[in-house]
C-alpha positions as CSV (number, residue, x, y, z in Angstrom):
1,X,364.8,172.0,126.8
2,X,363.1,173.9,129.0
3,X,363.0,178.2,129.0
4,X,364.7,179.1,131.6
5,X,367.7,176.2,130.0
6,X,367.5,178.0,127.2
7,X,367.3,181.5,128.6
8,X,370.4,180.9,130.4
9,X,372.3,179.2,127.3
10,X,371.7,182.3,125.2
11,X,373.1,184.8,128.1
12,X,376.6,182.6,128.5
13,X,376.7,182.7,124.3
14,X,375.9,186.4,124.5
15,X,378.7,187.4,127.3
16,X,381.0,185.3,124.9
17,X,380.1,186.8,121.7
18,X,380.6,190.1,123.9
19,X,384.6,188.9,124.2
20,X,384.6,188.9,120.3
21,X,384.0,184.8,119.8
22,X,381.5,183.0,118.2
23,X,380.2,179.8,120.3
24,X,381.8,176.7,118.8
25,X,382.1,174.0,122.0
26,X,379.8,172.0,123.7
27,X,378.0,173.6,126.7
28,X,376.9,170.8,128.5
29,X,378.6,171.4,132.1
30,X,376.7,172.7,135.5
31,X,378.3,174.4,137.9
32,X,379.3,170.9,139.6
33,X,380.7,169.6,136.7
34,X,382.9,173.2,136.5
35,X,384.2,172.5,139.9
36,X,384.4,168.9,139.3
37,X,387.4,169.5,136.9
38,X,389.4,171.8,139.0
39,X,388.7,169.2,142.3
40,X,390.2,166.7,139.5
41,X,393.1,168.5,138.8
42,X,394.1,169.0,141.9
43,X,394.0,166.0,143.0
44,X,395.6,165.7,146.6
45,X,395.9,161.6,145.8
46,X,397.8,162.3,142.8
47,X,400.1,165.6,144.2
48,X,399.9,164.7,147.9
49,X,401.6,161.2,147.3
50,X,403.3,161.2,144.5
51,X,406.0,164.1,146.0
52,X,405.2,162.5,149.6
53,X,408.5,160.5,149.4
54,X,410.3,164.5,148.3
55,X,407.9,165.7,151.5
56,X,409.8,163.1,153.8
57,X,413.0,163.8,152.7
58,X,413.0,168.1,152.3
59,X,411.7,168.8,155.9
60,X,409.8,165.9,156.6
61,X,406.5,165.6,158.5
62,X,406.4,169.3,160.2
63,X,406.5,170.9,156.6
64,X,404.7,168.9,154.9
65,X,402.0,169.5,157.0
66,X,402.8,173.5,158.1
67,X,403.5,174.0,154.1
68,X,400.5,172.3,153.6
69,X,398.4,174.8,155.7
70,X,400.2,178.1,154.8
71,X,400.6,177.4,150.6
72,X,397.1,175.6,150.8
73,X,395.6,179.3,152.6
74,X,397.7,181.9,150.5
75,X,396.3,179.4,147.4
76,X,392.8,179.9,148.7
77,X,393.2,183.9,148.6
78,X,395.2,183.8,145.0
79,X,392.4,181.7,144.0
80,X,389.7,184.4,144.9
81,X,391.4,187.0,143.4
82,X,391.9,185.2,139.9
83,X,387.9,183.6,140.8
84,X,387.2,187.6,140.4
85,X,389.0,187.8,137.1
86,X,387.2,184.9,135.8
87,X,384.1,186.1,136.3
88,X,384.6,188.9,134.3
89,X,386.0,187.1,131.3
90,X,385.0,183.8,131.1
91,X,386.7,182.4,128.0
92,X,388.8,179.4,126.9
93,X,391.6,181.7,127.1
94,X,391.8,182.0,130.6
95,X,394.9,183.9,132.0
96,X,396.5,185.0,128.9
97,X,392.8,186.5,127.1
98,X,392.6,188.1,131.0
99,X,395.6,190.1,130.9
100,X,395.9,191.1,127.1
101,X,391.9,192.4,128.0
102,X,393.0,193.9,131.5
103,X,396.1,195.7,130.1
104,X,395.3,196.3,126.8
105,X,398.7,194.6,125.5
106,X,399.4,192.1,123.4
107,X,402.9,191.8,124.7
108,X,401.2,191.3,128.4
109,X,398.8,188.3,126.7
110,X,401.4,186.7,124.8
111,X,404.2,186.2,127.9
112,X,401.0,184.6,130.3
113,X,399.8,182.7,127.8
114,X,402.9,181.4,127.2
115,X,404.1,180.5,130.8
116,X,400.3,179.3,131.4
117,X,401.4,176.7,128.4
118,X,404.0,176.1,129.8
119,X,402.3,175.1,133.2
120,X,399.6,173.2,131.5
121,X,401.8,171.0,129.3
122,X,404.4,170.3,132.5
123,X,401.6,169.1,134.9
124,X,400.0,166.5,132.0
125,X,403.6,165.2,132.0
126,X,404.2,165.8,136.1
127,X,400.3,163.8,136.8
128,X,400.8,161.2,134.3
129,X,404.4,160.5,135.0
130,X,403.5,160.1,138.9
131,X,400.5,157.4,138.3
132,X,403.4,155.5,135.9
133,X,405.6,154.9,139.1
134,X,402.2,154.3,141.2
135,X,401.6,151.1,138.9
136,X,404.9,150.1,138.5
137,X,404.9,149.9,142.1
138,X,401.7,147.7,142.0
139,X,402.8,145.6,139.4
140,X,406.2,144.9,141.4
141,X,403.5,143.9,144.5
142,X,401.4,141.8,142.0
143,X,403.5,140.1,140.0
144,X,407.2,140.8,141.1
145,X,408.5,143.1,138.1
146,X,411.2,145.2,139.0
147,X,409.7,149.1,138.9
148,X,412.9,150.3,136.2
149,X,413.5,153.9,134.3
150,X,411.8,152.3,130.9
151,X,409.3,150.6,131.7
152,X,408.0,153.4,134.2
153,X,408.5,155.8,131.0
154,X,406.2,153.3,128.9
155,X,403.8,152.9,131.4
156,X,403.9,156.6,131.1
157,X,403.2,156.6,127.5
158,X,399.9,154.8,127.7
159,X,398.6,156.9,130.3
160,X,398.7,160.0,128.1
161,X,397.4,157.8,125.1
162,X,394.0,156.3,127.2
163,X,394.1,160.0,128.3
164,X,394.2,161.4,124.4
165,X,391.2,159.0,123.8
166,X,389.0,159.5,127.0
167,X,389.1,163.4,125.7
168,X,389.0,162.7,122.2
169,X,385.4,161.4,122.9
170,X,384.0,165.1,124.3
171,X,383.4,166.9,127.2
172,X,380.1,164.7,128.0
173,X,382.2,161.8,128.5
174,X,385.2,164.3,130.6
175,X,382.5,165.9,132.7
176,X,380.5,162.6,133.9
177,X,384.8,161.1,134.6
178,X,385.5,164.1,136.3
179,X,382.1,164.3,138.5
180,X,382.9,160.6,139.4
181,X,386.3,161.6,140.6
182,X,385.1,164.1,143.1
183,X,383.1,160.9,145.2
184,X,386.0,158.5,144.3
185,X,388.6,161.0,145.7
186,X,386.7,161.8,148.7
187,X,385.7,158.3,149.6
188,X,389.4,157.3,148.8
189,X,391.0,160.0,151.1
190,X,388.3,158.8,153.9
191,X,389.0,155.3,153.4
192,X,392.9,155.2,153.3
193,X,392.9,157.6,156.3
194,X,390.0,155.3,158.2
195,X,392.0,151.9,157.8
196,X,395.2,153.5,158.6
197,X,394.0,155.1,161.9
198,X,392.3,151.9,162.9
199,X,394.6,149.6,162.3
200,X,396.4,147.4,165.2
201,X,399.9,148.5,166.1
202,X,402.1,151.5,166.7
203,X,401.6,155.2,165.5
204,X,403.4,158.5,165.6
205,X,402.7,161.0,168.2
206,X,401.5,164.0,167.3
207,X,405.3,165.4,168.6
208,X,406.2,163.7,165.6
209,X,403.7,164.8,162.8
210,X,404.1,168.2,164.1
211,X,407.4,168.9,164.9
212,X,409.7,166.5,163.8
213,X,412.2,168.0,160.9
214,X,413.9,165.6,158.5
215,X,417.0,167.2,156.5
216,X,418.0,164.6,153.7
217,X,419.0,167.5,150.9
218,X,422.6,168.3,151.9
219,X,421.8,171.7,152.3
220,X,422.7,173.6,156.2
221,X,419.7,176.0,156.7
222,X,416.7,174.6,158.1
223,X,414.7,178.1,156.5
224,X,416.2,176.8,152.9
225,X,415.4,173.6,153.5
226,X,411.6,174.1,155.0
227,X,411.2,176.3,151.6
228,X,411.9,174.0,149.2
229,X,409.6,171.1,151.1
230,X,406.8,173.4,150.0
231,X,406.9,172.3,146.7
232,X,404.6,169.6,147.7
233,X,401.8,171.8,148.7
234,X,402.7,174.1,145.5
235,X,402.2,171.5,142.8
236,X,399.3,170.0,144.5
237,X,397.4,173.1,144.6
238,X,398.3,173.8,140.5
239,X,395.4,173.4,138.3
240,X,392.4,175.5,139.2
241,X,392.2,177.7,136.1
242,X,390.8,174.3,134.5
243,X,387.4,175.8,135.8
244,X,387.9,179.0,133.7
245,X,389.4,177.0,130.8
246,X,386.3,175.3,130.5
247,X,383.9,178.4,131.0
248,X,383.0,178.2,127.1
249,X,381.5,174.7,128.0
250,X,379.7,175.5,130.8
251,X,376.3,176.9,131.7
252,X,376.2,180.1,134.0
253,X,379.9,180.5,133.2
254,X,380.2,183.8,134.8
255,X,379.5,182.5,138.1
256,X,379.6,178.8,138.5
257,X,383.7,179.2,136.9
258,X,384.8,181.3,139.7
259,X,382.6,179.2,142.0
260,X,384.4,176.0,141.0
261,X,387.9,178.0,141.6
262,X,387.0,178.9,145.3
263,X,385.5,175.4,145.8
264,X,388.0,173.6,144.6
265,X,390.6,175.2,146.5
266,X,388.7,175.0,149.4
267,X,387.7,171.5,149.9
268,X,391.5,170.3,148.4
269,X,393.1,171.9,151.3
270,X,390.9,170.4,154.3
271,X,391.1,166.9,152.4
272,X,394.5,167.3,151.7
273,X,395.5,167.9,155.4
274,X,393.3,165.4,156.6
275,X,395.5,162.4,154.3
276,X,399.3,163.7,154.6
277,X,398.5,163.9,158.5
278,X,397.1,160.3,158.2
279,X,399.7,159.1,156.4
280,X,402.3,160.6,158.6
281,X,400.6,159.1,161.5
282,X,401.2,155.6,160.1
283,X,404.9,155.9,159.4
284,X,406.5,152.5,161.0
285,X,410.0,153.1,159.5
286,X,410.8,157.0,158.4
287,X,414.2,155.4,156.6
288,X,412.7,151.9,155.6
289,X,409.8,154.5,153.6
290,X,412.1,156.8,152.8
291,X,414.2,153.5,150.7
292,X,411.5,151.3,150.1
293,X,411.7,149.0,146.9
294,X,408.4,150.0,145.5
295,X,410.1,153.8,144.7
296,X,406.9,154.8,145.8
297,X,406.9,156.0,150.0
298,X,402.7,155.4,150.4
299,X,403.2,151.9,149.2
300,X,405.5,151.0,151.6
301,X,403.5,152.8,154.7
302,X,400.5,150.8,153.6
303,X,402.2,147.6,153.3
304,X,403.7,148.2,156.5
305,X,400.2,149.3,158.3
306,X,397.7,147.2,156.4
307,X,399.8,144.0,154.5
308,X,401.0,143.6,151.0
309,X,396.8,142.5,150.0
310,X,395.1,145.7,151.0
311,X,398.2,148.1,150.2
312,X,397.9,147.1,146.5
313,X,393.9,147.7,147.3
314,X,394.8,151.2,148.2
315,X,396.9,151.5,145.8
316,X,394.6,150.7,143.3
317,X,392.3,153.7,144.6
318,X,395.3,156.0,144.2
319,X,396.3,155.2,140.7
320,X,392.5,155.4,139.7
321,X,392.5,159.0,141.2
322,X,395.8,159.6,139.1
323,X,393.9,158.6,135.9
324,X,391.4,161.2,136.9
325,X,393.2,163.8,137.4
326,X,395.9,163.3,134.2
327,X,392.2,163.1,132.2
328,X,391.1,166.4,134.0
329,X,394.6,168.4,132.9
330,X,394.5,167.4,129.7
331,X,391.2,168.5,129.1
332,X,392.3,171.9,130.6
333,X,395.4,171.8,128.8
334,X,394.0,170.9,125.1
335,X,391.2,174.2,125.6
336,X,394.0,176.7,126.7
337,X,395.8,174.9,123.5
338,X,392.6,175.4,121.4
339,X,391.9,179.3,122.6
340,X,395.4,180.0,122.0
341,X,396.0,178.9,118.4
342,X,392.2,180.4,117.7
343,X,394.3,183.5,118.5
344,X,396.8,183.0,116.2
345,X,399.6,182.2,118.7
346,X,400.9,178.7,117.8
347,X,402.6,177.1,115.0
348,X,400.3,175.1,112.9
349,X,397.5,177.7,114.7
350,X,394.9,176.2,112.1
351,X,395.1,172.9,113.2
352,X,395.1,173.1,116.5
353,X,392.1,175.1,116.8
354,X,390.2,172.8,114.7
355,X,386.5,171.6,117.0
356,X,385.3,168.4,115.7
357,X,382.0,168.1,114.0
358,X,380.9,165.0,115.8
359,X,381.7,166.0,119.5
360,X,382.8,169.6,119.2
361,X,385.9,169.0,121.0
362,X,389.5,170.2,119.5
363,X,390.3,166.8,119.3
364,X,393.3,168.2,117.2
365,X,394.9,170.4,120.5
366,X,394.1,167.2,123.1
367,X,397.0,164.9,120.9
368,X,399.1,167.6,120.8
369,X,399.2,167.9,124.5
370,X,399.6,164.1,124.8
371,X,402.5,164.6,122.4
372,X,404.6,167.6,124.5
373,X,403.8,166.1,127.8
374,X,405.9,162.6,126.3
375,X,408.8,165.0,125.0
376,X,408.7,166.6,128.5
377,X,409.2,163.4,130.5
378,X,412.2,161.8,127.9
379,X,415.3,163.5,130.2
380,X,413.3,161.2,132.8
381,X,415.7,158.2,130.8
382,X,418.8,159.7,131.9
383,X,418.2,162.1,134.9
384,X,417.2,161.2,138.4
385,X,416.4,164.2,139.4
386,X,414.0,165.0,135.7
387,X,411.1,164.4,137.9
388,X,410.9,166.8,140.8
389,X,412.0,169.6,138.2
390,X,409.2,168.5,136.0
391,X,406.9,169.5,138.7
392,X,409.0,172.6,139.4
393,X,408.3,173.4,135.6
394,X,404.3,172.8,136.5
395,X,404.4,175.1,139.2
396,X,407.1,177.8,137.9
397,X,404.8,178.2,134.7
398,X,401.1,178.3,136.0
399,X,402.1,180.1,139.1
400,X,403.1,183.2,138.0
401,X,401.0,183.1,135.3
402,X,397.8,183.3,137.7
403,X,399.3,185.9,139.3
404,X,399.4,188.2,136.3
405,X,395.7,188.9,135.6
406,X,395.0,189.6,139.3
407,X,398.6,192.6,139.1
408,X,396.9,194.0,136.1
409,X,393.0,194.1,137.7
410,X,395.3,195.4,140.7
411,X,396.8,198.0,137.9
412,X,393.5,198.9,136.0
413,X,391.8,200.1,139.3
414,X,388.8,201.6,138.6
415,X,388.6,200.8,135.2
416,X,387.9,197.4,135.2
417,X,384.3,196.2,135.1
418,X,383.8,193.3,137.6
419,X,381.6,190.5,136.9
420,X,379.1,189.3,138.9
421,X,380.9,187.1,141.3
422,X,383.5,189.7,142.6
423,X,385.3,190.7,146.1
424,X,384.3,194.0,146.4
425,X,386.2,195.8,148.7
426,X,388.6,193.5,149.6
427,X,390.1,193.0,145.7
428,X,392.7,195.7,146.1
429,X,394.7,193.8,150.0
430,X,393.9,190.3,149.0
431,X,395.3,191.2,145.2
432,X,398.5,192.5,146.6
433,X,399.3,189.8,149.1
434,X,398.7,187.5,146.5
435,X,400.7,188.7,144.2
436,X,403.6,189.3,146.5
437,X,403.4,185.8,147.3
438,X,403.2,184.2,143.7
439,X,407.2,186.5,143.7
440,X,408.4,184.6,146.4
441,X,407.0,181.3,145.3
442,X,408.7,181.6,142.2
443,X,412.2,182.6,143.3
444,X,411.8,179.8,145.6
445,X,411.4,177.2,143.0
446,X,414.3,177.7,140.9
447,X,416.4,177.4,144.0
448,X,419.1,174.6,143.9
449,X,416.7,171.4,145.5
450,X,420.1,169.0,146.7
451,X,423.7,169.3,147.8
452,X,426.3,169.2,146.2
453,X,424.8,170.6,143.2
454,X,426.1,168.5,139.9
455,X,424.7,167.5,136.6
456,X,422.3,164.9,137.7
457,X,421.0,167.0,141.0
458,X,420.8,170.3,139.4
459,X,417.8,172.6,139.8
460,X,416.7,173.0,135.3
461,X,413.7,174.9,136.0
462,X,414.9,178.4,135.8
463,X,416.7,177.9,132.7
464,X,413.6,175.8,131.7
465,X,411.8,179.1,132.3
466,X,414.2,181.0,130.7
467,X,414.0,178.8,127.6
468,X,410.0,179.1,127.1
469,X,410.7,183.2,127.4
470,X,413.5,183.2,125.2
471,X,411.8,180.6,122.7
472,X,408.3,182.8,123.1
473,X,410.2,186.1,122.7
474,X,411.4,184.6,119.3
475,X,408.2,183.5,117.9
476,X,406.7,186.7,118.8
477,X,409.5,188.5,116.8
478,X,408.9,185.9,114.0
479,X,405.5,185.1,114.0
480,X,403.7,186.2,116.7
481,X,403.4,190.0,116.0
482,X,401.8,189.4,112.8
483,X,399.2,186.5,113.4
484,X,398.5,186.9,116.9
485,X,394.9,188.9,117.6
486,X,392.3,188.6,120.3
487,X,389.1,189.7,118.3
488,X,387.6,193.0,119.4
489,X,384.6,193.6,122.2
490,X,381.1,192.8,120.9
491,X,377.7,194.7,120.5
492,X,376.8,196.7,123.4
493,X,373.6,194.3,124.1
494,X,376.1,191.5,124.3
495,X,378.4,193.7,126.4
496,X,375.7,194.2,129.2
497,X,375.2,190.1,128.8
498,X,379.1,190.1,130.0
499,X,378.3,192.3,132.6
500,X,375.2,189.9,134.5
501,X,372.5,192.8,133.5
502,X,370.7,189.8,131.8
503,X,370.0,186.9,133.9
């Protein structure tokens, strides 16, 4: 290891030991590896196709593309705010250690780090569950097997088990996975994209990829309607804390974490425009996609395009993104799991927090996410609709819960001490429109999302939401008062480490 390795190893210990922890997890990512992870999680081949068939039918092409724009900007400028927020406390923690440090409340830490939970533990479930119905789909083109409900679920269940042993092995064997994602999503958005575009035969007009508005939700108002399609831009762009999750594990934390944020963001929206407006482009038959036997819309555009041979190529390179990206969140996921219970906030808080000798991973906090995300999907059995409001739950939870450390540095004004990636002067406008827009995003998603509204159709996510508060609220009367602690500020040496003075 060279000196300036090692210089830089002891400042990101020191600016932790400054938060109050002692250094227990691996530090072997770079700053592209930190980026790598959020890129991952994002993942516009998992998000952008697995809710394209919800895209086609709540709005159609016009907002899924417009939505894509608008959520994918306002995402970019949330994303620099909470990028600032990062910088300043890069821990494990994340949101919830942010705002119990900017507010100086334990109530304020408890309720973000349960809704960032809450987030984390929906979009394992949300990412896995999508790539299920993406292979049942192939296997239906491969070998004829009728895509049902079950086998979908089991499909399901040994996603999150290859995804509970991928991360059981340590964040070496994550951060090389995640790194070969960026190139494999990249090359798989230019590649579906390319073959679409030059294949022989009819395309949309722009008119149509543009313009045209598809209503297939029951509901009257166009505004409604065009509000709910932005879900799919919403979940999609769900998942860039993963950089600050993994600070702890990566080198320069205070500035390649907030880097891999902005980056992340950044590059997800051009890709991401570049493949819905491909895809919409192709569309031979809007209804004959819409209904297609596969249950999965892409499949049927690329089989219509390209030929039943290179769709199930294609949609190989889809699935292998999904993989990717359900391996990315449950790293995240198992770290904000592992911070939390190191706090003393979860049952069982001992165990969970527990960092294996061998790989110093908390290989005891990845199965418990595996386990959760399967409870998560099992109304998917019975309900029709358990799918879209499992994504809802993804983006109701981490949404608002990003938006909370960026109102309290909004709050603490002067008082809070930046790190050294910041916004400088424009923290205060970009921190308000962000957070304005996280309050309408999340009224928006616990909106009714088909007419008539019954049992099967109905919207669960708010009284999901109100659940998790209710069930959190409890524990912290119970439990949570008395065991949960964020450990106090370092040594003043290690405080100016936090700050960047030593470099």
């Amino acid at each position: 290891m060279s000196a300036r390795t090692a210089r830089t190893l002891l400042d990101d210990d020191a600016a932790l030991r400054a938060q109050g922890y002692q250094p227990e997890l691996a530090r072997k990512m770079g700053g592209f590896g930190n980026f790598a992870i959020s890129f991952s999680v994002i993942c516009i081949l998992a998000g952008g196709m697995t809710l394209f068939g919800f895209g086609l039918n709540t709005g159609g092409p016009a907002v899924m593309v417009w939505g894509w724009v608008v959520i994918g900007f306002m995402t970019l400028l949330l994303g620099l705010c909470l990028a600032e927020v990062t910088s300043a406390y890069p821990t494990s923690g994340g949101l919830y250690f942010m705002a119990e440090r900017l507010s100086g409340s334990r109530g304020w830490g408890w309720t973000t780090g349960w809704l960032n939970l809450l987030g984390l533990l929906g979009a394992i479930c949300g990412i896995d569950f999508g790539a299920a119905m993406f292979v049942g789909a192939f296997a239906n083109l491969q070998w004829g097997v009728e895509p049902t409900v079950s086998t979908t679920f089991w499909i399901f269940v040994g996603i999150l088990v290859l995804h509970g042993l991928l991360n059981s092995a340590g964040v070496r064997l994550v951060n090389v996975l995640n790194s070969i994602s960026v190139w494999w999503q990249v090359g798989g958005v230019a590649l579906i994209v390319g073959m679409l575009t030059l294949a022989p035969g009819p395309h949309q007009s722009a008119d149509f990829v543009f313009t045209h508005f598809h209503n297939g939700t029951g509901f009257a108002s166009p505004l409604y309607v065009a509000a709910l399609g932005c879900l799919l831009a919403a979940y999609t762009f769900c998942g860039y804390d993963a950089s600050s999750h993994l600070s702890e594990e990566t080198r320069r934390a205070q500035w390649a974490a907030p880097r891999g944020i902005v980056r992340a963001i950044a590059w997800s929206w051009a890709a991401g425009f570049v493949l819905l407006a491909g895809m919409l482009f192709a569309i031979q038959d809007y209804a004959g996609t819409q209904g297609t036997s596969t249950g999965v819309p892409p499949a049927q555009i690329f089989i219509d395009v390209l030929g039943t041979g290179v769709a199930k190529g294609l949609l190989l390179i889809v699935i292998v993104a999904q993989l990717f990206c359900g391996n990315a969140e449950t790293a995240a996921a198992s770290r904000m799991v592992y911070a939390f219970s190191r706090d003393g906030a979860l049952p069982f808080s001992a165990t969970w927090r527990r960092v294996s000798h061998r790989t110093r991973t908390p290989v005891a906090a990845v199965w418990l996410c595996v386990g959760v995300a399967m409870v998560l999907a099992l109304p998917s059995l019975y309900s029709p609709t358990a799918y879209a409001a499992v994504t809802a739950i993804n983006v109701i939870g981490i949404t608002p819960a990003y938006a909370i450390p960026v109102y309290l540095r909004l709050r603490a004004g002067r008082s809070f001490r930046p790190g050294p990636w910041n916004l400088g002067i424009w923290s205060r406008p970009l921190g308000w429109i962000s957070v304005t827009y996280v309050a309408v995003l999340t009224v928006v998603f616990c909106l009714p999302q088909a007419s008539p509204i019954t049992v099967e159709s109905f919207n669960y996510t708010g009284v999901t939401l109100a659940v998790v508060l209710l069930l959190a609220w409890v524990m912290w009367i119970t439990q949570g008062r008395r065991s949960y602690r964020i450990p106090p500020l370092g040594s003043e040496a290690e405080n100016r480490a936090l700050a960047g003075d030593v470099v």
